[in-house]
TORROMI-12708 format. One record per residue (C-alpha): residue in one letter; x, y, z. Coordinates in steps of 0.001 Angstrom, whole numbers, padded with zeros to 6 digits, always signed. Example, Ala and Ser with C-alpha at 12.3 -4.5 7.8 and 13.67 -1.06 7.14 Angstrom:
a+012300-004500+007800/s+013670-001060+007140/
# end
This chain:
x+111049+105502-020896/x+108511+107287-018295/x+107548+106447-014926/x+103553+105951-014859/x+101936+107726-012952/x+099101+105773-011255/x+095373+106745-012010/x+093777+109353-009098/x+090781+108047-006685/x+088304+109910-007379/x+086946+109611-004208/x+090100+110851-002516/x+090120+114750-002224/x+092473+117215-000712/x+089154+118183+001433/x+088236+114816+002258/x+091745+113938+003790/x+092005+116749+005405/x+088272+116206+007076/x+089601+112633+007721/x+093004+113980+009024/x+090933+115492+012780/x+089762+111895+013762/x+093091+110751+012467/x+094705+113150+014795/x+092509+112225+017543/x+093284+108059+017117/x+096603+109305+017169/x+096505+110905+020749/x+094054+108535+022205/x+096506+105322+021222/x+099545+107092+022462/x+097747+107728+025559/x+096671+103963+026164/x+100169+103036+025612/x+101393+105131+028110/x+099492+104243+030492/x+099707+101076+030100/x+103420+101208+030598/x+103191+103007+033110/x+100962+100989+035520/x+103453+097884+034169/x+106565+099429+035344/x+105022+100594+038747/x+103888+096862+039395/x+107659+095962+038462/x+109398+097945+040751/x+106771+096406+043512/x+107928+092487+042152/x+111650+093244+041891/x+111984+096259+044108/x+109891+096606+046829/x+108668+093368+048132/x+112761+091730+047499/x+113698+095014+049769/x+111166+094594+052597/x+111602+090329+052606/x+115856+091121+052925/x+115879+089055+049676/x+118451+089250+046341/x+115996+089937+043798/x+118765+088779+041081/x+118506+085031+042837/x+115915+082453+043060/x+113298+085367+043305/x+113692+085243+039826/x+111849+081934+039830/x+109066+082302+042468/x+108038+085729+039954/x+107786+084415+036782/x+106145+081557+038027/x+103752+083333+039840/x+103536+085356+037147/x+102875+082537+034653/x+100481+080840+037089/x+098332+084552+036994/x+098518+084559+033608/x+097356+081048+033083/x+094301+081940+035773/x+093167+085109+033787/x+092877+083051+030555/x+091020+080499+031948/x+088334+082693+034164/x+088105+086797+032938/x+085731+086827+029813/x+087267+086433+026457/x+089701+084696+027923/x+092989+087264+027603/x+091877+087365+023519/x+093638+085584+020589/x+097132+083792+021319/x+099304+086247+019936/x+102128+083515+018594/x+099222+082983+016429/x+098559+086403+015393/x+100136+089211+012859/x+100507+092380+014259/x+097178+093762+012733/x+094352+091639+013504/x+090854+092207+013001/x+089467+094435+016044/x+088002+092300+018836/x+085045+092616+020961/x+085527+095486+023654/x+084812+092597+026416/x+087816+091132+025816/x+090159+094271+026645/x+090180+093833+030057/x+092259+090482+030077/x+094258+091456+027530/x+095255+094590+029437/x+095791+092925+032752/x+097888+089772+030894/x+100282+092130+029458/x+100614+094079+032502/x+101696+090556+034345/x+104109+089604+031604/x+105541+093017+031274/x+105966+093588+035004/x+106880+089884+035438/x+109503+089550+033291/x+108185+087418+030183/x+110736+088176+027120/x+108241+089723+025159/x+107265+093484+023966/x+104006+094880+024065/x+103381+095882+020368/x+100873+093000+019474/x+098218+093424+022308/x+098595+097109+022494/x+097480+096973+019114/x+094367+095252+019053/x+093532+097020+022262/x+093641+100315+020792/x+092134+098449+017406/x+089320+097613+019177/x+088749+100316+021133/x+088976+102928+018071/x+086556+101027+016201/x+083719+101128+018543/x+084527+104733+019403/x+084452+105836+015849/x+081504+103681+014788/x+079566+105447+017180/x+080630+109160+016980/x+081553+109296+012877/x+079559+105469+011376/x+080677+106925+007967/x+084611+106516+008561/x+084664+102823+006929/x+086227+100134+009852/x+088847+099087+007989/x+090142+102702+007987/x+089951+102914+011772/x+091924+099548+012139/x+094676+101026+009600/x+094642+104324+011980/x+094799+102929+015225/x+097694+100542+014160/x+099476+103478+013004/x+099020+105187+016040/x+100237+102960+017884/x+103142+101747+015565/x+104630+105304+016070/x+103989+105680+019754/x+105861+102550+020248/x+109258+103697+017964/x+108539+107594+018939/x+108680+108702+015320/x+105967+108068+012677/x+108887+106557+009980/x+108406+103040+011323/x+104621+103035+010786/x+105186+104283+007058/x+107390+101476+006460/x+105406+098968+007853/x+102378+100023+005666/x+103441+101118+002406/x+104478+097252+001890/x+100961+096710+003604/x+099297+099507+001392/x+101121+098672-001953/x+099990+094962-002219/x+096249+096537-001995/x+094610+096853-005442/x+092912+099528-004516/x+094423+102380-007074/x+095164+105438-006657/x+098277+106665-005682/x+100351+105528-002567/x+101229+108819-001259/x+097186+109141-000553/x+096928+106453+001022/x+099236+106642+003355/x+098621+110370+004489/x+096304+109528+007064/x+098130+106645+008422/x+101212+109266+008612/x+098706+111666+010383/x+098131+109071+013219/x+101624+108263+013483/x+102662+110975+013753/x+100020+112510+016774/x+101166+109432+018543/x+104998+109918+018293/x+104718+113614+018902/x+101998+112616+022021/x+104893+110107+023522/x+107264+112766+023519/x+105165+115040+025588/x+104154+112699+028014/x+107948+112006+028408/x+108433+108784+027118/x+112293+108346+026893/x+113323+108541+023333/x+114523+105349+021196/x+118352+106079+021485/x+121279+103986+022608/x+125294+105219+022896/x+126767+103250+020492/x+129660+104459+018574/x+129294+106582+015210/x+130302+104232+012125/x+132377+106495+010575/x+133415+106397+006618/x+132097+103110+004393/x+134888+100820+003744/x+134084+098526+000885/x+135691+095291+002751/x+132832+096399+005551/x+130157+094968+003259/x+131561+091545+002826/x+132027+091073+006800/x+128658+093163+007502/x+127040+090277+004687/x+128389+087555+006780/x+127611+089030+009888/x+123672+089514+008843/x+123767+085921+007270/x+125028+084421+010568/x+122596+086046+012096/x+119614+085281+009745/x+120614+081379+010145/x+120132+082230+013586/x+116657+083491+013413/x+115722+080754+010497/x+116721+077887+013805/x+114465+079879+016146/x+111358+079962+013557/x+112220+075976+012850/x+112101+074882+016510/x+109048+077910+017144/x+106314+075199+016593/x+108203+072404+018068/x+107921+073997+021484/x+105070+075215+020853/x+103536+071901+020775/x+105303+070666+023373/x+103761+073493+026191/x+100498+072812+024532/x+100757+069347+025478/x+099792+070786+029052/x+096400+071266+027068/x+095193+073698+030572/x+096006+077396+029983/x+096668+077309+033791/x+099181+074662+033522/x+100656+075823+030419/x+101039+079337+031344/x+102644+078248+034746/x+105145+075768+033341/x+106017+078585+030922/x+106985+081406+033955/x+108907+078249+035470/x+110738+077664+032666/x+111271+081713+031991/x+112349+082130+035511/x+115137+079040+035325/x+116560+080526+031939/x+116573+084592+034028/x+118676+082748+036885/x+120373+081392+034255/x+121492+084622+032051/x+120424+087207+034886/x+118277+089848+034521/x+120087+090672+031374/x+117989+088142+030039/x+115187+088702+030716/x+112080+091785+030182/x+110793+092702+026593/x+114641+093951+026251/x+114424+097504+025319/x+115932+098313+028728/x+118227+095581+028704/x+119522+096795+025156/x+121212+100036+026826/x+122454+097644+029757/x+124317+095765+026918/x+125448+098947+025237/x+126586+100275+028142/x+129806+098637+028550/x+130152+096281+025684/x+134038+095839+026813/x+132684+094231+029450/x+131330+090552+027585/x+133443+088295+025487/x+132530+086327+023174/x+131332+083228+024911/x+129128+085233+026923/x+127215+087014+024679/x+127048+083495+022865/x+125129+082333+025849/x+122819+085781+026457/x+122092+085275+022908/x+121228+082004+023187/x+119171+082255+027020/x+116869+084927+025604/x+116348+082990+021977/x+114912+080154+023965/x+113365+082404+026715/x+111307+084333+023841/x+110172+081238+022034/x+108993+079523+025251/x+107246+082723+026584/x+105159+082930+022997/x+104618+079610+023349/x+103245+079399+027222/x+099872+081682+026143/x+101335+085140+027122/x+100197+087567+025744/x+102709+089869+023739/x+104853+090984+020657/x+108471+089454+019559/x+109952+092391+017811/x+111396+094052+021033/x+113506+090865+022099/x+114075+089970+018914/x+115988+092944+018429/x+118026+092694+021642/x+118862+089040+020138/x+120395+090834+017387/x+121941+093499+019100/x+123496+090855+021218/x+124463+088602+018271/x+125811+092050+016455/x+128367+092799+019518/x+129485+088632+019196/x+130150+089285+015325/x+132221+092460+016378/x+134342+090497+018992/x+134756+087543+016373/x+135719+090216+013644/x+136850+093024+015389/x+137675+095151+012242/x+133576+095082+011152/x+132511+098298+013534/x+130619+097580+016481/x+127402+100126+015247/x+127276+097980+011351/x+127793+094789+013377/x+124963+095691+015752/x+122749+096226+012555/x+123501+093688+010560/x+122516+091305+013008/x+119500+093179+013927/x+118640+092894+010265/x+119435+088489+009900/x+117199+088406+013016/x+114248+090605+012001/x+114158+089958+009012/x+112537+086319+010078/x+110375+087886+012439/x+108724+090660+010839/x+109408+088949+007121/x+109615+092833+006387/x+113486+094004+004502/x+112371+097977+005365/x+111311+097215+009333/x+114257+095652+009679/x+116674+098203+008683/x+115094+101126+010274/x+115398+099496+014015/x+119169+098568+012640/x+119703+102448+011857/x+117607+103066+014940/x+119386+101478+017520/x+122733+102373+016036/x+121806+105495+016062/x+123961+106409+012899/x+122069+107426+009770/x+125923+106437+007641/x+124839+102535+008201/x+121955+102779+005812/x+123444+102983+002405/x+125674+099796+003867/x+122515+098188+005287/x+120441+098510+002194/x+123379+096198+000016/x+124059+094136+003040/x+120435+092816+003296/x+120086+091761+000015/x+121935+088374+000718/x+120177+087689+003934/x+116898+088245+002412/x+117328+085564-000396/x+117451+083484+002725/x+114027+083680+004153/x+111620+084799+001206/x+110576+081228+000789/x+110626+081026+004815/x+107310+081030+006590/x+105833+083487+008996/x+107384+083975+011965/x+104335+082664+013771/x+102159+079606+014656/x+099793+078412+011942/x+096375+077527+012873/x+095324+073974+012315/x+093975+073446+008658/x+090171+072342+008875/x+089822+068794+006856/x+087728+069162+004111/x+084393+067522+003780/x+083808+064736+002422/x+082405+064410-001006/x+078589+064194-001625/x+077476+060809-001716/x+077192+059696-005401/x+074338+057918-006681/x+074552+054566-007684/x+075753+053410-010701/x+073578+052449-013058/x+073121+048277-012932/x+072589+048797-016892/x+075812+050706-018095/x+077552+051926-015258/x+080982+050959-014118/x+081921+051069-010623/
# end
């Protein structure tokens, strides 16, 4: 038996990817560039909210402060969607990743929206508006300067880009779009199509590292040598934890309807930071932020929670992530989904203390991912990521297998737009009085 090969695209050359490859290099940059900046002016209004301002008022920034910000936060949130033009963009628990591009006039509330909830607090990451910022703004820039690079190509680009600015290596964006790129019937072989994507991904990663964007890396102890018992506690680990995930994706639209019962993006938005700043003086800072941060906090010391505790910072930043994509902010849920799992992973290592804390860590990361992204490959490479310990993958690569029979009949980790009624029929004519039956 032979592998087939798949028939070449005859309109894909080595000269024409390599042509493609300078604005490809160029998206690359450019997106890394918007997401560093757009960090950066989010962590300098954060350390005004919850460094600054608690400093110079004598007040404990850990405390009821906690409150007063993210409802502030919510209530400028909730302001900005009702007054800037376009309206902070598309609600983004209503959105995949990749979108189509949006008008350039909506950019500005985006950007300032995910600067609030990023600076405020809000339990989400920044991967789904950074994306159809730099989306949008790649299109226009590259219909205007090269009109024969097709859109669609741009979109795939700047998603890249931006995909592997956000891990800081270009192997998350490959994953993410060879599933993407292989369900396309467009022949040809994969490898082509993903070169240029690669070529983004990896101008942005490399372009994050020289602007000094701290690497993805937490100290978590090496694994060590597979035991075979390791995959039936890993399997139950990642189940537990995809169970998990399969709750917060059934009671996603439930609360989701209930904030929308607010029906004013003001109000909604507000009640949201209320309820986000009750659940942070609830479960502490720990809880709160898109969670990268908070995932080295955890890491840190993870002698230092038992089980019941990281039962209930598990739990505090489930709900505070499905309330703050359900209260109109603007923002991704793979970053605090991941500290969910990372959280969950060190509460299936205290329960079974002989599954290793770096496998526990990733199998959970896996259950929980694996319902938000609906993606087996995603999943495992933040798992090997965040452990930091390539030995997990062979183990993480059998261990999934169970967990995914759990959600491929799941839906999307996401809210559904209303379905539009059909029409009604076309009037029929009468029935003939002669023959016809009625």
């Amino acid at each position: 038996m032979s592998l087939a090969i798949p028939p070449r695209d005859p309109d894909v050359t080595p000269k024409r990817l390599a042509l493609l490859a300078i604005p490809a290099l160029a998206i690359g940059a450019i997106s890394a560039v918007v997401l560093w900046a757009l960090n950066g002016v989010a962590s300098m209004l954060e350390s005004v909210l919850w460094a600054t301002i608690p400093d110079a008022l004598g007040v404990d920034p850990s405390g009821w402060w906690i409150v007063i910000v993210l409802t502030l936060t919510g209530l400028a949130v909730g302001l900005v969607l009702r007054y800037i033009p376009g309206h902070g963009g598309p609600d983004s628990a209503t959105t995949d990743l990749v979108e189509e591009p949006q008008p350039l006039r909506n950019l500005p509330g985006v950007l300032i929206v995910t600067v609030l909830a990023l600076a405020g607090g809000v339990s989400l990451g920044p991967e789904n508006p950074i994306i159809a910022v730099n989306t949008a703004l790649m299109v226009a820039a590259i219909a205007r300067l090269m009109p024969a690079v097709p859109k669609q190509l741009t979109v795939l680009l700047a998603a890249s880009a931006t995909i592997g600015a956000l891990f800081g290596t270009p192997v998350a964006a490959a994953l993410i779009f060879t599933g993407i790129l292989a369900a396309l019937k467009s022949g040809g072989a994969l490898w082509d199509r993903l070169f240029l994507p690669l070529v983004a991904a990896g101008a942005g990663s490399f372009t994050m590292h020289l602007l000094g964007a701290p690497p993805f890396k937490f100290a978590v102890p090496p694994y060590g040598t597979p035991q075979a018992f390791d995959l039936l506690t890993g399997a139950i680990v990642a189940t537990a934890a995809t169970v998990v995930g399969l709750a917060m994706l059934a009671a996603f639209p439930i609360i989701y309807r209930a904030m929308h019962s607010l029906r004013h993006p003001v109000l909604i938005a507000t009640a949201g930071g209320l309820l986000l700043g009750l659940l942070g003086l609830l479960g502490g800072p720990i809880t709160m932020f898109k969670g990268l941060e908070e995932i080295g906090e955890l890491l840190e010391d993870p002698g230092a929670y038992n089980a019941p505790q990281l039962a209930a910072i598990a739990g505090i930043k489930m709900l505070a992530l499905l309330i703050a994509a359900s209260s109109l902010f603007r923002g991704g849920r793979v970053f605090p989904a991941t500290f969910i799992g990372v959280a969950l992973g060190m509460l299936g290592n205290a329960l079974i203390p002989s599954l290793p804390l770096g496998l526990a860590i990733g199998c959970a990361i896996v259950g929980v991912l694996l319902v938000v992204t609906r993606d087996g490959w995603i999943a495992i490479f933040v798992a090997v990521a965040v452990a930091g310990d390539i030995t997990i993958l062979p183990m993480l690569c059998v261990i999934v297998l169970p967990a995914w029979l759990l959600v491929t009949r799941a839906p999307a980790f996401r809210i559904l737009p209303p379905e539009t009624p059909a029409p009604p029929p076309a009037a029929s004519p009468p029935a003939s009085t002669t023959g016809g039956v009625e």
